[in-house]
DSSP file (Angstrom, degrees, kcal/mol; ACC not computed):
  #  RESIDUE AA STRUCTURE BP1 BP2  ACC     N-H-->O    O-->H-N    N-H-->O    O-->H-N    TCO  KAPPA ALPHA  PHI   PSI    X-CA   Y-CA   Z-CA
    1    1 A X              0   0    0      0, 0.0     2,-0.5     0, 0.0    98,-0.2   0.000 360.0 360.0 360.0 -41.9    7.9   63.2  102.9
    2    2 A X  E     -a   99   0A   0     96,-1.6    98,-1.3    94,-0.2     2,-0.3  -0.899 360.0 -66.8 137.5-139.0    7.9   66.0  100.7
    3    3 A X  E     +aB 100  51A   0     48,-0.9    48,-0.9    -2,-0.5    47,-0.8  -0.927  41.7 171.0-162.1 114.5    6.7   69.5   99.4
    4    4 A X  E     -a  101   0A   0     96,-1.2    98,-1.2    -2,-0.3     2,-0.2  -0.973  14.4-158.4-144.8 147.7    3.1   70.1   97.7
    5    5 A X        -     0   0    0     -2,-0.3    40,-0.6    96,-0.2    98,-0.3  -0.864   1.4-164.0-117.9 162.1    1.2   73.1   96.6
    6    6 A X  B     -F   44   0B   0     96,-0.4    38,-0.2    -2,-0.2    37,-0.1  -0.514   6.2-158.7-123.4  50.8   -2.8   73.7   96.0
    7    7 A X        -     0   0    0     36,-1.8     9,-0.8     9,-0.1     2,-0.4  -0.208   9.6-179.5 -72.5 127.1   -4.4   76.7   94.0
    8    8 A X  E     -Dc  15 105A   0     96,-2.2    98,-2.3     7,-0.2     2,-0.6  -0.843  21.5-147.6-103.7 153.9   -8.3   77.7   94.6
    9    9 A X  E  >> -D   14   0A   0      5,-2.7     4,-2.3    -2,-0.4     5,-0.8  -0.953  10.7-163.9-127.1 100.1   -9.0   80.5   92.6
   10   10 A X  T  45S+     0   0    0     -2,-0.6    97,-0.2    96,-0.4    -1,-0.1   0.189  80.8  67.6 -54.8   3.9  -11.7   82.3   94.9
   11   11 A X  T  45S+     0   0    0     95,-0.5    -1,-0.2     3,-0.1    96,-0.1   0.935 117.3  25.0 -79.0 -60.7  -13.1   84.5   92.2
   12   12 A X  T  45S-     0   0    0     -3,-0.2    -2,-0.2     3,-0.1     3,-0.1   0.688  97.3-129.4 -68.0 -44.8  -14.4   81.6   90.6
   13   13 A X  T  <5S+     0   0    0     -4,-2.3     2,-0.3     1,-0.3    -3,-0.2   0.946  77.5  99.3  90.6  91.7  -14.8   79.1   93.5
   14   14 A X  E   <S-D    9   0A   0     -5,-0.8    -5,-2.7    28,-0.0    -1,-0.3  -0.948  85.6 -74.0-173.6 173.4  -12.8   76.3   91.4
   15   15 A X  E     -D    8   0A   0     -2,-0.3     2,-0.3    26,-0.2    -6,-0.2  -0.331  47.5-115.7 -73.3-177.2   -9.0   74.8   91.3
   16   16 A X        -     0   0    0     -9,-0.8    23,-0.2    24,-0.1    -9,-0.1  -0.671  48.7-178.9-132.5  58.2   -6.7   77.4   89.6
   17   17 A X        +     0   0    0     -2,-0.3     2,-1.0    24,-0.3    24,-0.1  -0.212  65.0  23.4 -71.3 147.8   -6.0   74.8   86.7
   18   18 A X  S    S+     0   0    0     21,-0.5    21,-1.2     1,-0.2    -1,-0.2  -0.700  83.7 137.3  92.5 -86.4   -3.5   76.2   84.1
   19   19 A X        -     0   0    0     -2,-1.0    20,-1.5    19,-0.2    -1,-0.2   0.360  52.5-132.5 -66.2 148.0   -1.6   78.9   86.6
   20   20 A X  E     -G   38   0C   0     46,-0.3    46,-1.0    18,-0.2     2,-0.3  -0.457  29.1-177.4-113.8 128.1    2.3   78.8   86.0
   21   21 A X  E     -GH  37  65C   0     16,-1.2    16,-2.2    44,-0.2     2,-0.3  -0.913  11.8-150.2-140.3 167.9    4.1   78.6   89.6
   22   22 A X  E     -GH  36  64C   0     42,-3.0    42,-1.1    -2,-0.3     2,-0.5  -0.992   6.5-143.0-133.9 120.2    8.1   78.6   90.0
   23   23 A X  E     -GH  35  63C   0     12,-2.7    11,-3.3    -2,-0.3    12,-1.2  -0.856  19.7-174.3-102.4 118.3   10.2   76.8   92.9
   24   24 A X  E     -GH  33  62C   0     38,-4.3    38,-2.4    -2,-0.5     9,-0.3  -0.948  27.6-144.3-131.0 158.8   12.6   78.3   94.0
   25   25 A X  E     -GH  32  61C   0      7,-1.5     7,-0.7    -2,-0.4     2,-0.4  -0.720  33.9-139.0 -96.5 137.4   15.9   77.4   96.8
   26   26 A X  E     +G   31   0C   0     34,-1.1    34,-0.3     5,-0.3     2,-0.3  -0.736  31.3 178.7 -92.1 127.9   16.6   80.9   98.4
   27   27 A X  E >   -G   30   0C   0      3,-2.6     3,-0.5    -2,-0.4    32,-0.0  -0.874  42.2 -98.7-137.7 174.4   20.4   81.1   98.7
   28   28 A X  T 3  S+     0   0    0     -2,-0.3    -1,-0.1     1,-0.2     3,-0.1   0.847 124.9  46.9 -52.8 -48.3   23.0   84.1  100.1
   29   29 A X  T 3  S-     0   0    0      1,-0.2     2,-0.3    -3,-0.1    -1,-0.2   0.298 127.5 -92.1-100.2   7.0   23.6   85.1   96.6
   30   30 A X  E <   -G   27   0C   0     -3,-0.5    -3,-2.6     2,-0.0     2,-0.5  -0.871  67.1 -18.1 129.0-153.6   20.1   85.1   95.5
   31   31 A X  E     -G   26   0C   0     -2,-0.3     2,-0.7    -5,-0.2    -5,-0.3  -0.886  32.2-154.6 -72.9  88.1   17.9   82.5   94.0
   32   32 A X  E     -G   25   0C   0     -7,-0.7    -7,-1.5    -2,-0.5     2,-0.3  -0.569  28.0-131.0 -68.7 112.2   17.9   78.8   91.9
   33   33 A X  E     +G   24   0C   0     -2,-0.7    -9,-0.2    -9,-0.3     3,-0.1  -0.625  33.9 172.1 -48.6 116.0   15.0   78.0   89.7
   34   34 A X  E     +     0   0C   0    -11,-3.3     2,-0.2     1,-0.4    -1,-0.2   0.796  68.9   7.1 -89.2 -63.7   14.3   74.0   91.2
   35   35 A X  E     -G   23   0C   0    -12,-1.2   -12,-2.7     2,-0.0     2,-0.6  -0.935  51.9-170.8-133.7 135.7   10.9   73.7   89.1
   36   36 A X  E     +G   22   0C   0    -14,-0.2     2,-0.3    -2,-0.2   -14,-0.2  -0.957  36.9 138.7-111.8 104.3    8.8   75.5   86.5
   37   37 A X  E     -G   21   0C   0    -16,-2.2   -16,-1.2    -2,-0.6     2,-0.5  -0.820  44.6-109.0-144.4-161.4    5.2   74.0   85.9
   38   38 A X  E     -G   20   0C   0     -2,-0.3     8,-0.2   -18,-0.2   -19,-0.2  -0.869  34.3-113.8-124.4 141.9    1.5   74.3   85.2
   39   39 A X        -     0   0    0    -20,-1.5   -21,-0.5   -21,-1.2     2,-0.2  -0.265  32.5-128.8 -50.3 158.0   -1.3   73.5   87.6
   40   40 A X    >   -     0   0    0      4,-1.2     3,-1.9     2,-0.2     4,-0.2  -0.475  47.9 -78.9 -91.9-165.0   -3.6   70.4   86.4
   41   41 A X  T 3  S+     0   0    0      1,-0.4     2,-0.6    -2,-0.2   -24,-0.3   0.914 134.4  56.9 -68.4 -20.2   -7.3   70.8   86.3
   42   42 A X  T 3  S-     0   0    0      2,-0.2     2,-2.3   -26,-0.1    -1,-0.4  -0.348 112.1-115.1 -77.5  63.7   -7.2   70.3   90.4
   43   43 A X  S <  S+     0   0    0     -3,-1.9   -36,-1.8    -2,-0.6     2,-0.4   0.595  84.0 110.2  51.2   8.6   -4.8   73.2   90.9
   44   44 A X  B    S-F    6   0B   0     -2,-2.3    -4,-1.2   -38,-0.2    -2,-0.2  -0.835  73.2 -97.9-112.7 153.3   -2.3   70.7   92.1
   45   45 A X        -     0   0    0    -40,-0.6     3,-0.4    -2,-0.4     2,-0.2  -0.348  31.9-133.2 -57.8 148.2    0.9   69.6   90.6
   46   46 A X  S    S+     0   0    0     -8,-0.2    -1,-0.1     1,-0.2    -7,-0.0  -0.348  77.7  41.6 -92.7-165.4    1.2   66.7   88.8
   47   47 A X  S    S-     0   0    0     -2,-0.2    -1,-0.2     3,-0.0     2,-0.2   0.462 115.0 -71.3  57.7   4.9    3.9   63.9   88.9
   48   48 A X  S    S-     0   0    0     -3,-0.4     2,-0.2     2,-0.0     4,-0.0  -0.695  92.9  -4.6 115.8-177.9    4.1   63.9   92.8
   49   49 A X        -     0   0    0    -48,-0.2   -45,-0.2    -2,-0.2     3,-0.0  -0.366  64.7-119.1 -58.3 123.6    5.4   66.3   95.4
   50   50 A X  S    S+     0   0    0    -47,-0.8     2,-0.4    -2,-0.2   -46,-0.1   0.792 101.6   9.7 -31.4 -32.2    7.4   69.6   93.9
   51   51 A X  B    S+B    3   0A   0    -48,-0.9   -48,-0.9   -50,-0.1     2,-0.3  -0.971  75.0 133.8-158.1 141.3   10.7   67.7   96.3
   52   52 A X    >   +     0   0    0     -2,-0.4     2,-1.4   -50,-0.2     3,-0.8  -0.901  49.3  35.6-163.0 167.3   11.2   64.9   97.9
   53   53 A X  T 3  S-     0   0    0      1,-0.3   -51,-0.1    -2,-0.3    -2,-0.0  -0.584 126.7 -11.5  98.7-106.7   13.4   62.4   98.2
   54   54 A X  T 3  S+     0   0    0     -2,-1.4    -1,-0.3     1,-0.0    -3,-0.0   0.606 135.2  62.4-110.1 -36.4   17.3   63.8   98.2
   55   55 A X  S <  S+     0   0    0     -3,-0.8     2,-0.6     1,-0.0    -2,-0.2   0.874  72.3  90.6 -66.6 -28.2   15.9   67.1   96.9
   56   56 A X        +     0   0    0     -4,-0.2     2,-0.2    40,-0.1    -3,-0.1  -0.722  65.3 167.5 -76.8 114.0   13.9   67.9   99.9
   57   57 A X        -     0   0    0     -2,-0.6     2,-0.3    38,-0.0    -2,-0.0  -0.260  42.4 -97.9-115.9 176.5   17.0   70.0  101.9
   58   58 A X  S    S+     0   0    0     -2,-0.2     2,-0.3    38,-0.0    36,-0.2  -0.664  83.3  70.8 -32.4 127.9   16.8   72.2  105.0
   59   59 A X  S    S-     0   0    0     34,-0.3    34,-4.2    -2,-0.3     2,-0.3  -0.761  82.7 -43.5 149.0-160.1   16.6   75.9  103.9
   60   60 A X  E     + I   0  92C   0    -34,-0.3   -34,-1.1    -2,-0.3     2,-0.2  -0.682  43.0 177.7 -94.8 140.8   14.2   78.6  102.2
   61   61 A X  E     -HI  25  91C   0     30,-2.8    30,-1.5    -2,-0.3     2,-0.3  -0.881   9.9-159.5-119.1 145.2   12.3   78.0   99.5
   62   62 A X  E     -HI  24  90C   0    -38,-2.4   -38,-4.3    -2,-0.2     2,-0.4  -0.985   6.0-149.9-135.9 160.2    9.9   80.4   97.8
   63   63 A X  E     -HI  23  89C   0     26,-3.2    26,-2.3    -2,-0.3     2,-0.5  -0.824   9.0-156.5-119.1 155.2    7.0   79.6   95.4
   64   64 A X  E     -H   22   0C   0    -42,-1.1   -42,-3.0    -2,-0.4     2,-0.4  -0.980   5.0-165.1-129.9 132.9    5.9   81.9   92.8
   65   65 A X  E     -H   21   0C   0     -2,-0.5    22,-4.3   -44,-0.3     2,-0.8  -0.943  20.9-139.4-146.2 125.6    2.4   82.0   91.1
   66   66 A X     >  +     0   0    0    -46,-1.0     4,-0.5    -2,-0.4   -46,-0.3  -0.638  39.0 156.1 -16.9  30.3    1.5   83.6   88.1
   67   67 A X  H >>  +     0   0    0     -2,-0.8     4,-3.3     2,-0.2     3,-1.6   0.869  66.6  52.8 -21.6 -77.0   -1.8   85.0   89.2
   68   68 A X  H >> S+     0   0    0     17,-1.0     3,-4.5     1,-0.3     4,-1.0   0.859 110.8  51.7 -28.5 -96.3   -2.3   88.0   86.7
   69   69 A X  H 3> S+     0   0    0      1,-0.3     4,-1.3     2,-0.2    -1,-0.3   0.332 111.2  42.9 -33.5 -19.7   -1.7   85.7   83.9
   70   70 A X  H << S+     0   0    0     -3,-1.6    -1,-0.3    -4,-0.5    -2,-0.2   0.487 114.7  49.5-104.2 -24.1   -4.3   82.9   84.8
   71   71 A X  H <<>S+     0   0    0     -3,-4.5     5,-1.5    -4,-3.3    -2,-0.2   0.723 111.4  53.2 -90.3   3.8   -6.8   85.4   85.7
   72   72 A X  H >X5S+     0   0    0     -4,-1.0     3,-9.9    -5,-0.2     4,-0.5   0.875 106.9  52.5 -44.4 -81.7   -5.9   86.9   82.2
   73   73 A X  T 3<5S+     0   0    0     -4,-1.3    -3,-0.1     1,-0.3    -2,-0.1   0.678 100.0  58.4 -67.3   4.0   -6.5   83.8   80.7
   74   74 A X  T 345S-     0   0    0      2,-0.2    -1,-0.3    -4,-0.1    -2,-0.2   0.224 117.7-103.5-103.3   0.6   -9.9   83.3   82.1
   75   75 A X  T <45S+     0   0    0     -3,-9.9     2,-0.4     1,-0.2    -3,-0.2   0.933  72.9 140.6  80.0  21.1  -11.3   86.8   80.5
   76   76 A X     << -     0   0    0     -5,-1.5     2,-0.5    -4,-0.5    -1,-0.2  -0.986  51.9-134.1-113.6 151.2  -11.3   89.0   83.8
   77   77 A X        -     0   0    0     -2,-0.4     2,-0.3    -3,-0.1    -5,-0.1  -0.814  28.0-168.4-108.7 146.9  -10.2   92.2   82.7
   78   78 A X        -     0   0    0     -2,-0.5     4,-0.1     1,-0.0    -2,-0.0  -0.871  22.2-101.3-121.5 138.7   -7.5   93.6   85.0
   79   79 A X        -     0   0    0     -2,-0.3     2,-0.5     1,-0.1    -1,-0.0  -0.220  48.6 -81.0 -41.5 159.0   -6.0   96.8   85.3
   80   80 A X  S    S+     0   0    0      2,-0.1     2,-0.2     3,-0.0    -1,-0.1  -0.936 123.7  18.6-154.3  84.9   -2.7   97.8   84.0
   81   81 A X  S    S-     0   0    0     -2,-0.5     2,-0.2     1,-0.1     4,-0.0   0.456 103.8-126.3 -80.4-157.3   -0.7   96.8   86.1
   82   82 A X        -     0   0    0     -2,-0.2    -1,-0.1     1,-0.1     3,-0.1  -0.759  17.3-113.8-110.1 151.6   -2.8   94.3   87.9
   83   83 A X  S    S+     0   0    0      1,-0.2     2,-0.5    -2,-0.2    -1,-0.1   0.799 106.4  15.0 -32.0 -53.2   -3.1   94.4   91.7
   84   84 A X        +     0   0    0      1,-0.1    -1,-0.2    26,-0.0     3,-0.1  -0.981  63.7 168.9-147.7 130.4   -1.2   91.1   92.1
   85   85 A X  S    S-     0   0    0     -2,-0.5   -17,-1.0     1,-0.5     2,-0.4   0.641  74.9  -3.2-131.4 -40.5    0.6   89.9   89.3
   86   86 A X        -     0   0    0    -20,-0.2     2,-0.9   -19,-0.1    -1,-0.5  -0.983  68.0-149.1-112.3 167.3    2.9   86.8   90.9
   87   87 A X        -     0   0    0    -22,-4.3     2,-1.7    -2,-0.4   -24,-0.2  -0.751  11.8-157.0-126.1 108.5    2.6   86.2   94.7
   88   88 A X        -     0   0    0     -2,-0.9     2,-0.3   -24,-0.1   -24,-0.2  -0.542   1.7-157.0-100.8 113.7    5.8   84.9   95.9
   89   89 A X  E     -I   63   0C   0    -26,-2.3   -26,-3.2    -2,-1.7     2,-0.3  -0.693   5.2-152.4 -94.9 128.5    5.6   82.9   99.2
   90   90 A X  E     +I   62   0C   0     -2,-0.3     2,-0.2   -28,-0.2   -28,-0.2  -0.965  26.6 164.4-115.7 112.6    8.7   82.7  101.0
   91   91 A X  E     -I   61   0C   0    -30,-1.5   -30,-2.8    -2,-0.3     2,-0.4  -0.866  25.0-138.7-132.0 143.3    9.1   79.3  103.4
   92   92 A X  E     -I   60   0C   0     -2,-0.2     2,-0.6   -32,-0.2   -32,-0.2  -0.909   5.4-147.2-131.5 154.3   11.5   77.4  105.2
   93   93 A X        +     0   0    0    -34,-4.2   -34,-0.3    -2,-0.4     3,-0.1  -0.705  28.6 153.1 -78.0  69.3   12.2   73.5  105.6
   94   94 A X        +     0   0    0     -2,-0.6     2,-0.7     1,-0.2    -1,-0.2   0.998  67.0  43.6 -95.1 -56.5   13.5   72.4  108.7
   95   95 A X    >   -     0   0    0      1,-0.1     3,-1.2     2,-0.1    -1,-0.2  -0.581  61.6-172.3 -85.2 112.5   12.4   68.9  109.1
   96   96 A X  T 3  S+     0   0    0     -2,-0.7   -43,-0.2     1,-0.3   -94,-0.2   0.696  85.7  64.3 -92.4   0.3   12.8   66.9  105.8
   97   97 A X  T 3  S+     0   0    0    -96,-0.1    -1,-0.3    -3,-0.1    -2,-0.1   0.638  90.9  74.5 -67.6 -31.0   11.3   64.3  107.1
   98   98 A X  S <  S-     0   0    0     -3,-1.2   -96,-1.6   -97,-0.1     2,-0.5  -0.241  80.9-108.9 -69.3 167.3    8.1   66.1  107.5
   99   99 A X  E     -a    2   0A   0    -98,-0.2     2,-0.7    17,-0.0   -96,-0.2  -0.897  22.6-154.9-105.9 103.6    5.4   67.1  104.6
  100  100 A X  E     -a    3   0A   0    -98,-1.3   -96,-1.2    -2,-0.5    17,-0.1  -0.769  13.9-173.6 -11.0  62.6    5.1   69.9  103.8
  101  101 A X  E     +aE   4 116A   0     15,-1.0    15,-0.5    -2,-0.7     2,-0.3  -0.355   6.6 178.5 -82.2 135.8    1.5   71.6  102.0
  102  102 A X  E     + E   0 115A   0    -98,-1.2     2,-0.4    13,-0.2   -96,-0.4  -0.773  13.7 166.7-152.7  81.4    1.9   75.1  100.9
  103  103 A X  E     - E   0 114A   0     11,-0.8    11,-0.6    -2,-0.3     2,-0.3  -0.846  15.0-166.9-110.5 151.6   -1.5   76.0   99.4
  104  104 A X  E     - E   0 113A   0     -2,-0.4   -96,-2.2     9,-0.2     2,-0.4  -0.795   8.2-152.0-118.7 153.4   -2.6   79.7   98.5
  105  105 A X  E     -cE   8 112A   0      7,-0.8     7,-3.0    -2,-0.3     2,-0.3  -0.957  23.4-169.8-152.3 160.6   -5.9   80.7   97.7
  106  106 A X  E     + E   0 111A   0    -98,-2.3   -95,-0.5    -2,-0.4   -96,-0.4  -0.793  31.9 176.3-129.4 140.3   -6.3   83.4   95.6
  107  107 A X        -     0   0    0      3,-0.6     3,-0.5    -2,-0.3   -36,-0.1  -0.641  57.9 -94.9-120.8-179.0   -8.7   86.3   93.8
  108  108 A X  S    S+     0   0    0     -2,-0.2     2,-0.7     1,-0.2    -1,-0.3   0.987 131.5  37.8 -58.2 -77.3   -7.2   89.4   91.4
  109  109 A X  S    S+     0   0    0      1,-0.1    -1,-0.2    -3,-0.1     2,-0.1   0.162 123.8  30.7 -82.7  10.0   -7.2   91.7   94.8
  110  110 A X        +     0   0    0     -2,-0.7    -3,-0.6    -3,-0.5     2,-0.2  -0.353  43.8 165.9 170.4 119.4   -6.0   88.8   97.3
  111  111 A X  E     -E  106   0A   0     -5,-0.2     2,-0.9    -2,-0.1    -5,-0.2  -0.703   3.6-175.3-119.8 155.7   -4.6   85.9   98.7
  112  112 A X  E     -E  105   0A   0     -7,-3.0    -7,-0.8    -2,-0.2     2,-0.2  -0.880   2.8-173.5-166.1 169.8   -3.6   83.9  101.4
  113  113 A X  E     -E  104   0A   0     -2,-0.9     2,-0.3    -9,-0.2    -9,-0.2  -0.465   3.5-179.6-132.1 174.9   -1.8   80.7  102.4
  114  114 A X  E     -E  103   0A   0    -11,-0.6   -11,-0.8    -2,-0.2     2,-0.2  -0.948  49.2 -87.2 176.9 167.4   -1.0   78.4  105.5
  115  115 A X  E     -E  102   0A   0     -2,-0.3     2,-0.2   -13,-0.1   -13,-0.2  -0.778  57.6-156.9 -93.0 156.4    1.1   75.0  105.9
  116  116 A X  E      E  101   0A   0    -15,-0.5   -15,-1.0    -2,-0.2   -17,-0.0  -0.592 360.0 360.0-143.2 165.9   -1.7   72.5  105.0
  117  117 A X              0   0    0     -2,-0.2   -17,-0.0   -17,-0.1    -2,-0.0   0.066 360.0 360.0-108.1 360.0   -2.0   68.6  106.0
């Protein structure tokens, strides 16, 4: 069915529109970059699920979000370096039949995630 993500930005109470996340296939020899995009004003991707279709595999995946930089761009001033500056959730696929929801929600000092419906 596919592979979707969700950002709240709990500082604010709002979606985490704008923040930059990165998908990436976990392999033996390190990483591939799948997808680079930007949240819409819900905090969800546009175009559809991040994979589906022939692209949704068995294996590890991790997603990366750009935290620092989208509370940055929102005017909180952060230390240097920031507390969390991306937060990369590392997840695996076994059924590709299944959907898959991988949403974080997130403040400068914390986050936290779960497979979602």
């Amino acid at each position: 069915m596919g592979l979707s993500t969700h950002v709240l930005d709990t500082m604010n109470g709002c979606p985490a529109a704008g923040m930059a996340v990165r998908l990436e296939r976990l392999l033996p020899g390190g990483s591939q970059v799948i997808r680079s995009l930007t949240l819409n004003d819900d905090g969800r991707a546009d175009g559809g699920p991040l994979l589906a279709g022939l692209d949704m595999q068995i294996g590890r995946y991790r997603l990366v979000f750009s935290v620092a930089a989208y509370f940055k761009s929102r005017g909180v001033d952060l230390p240097d370096p920031p507390f969390l500056d991306e937060v990369p959730l590392d997840f695996g696929i076994a059924d590709i039949a299944a959907h898959y929801h991988v949403p974080l929600l997130v403040s400068p000092w914390s986050y936290s995630t779960y497979r979602g419906s």
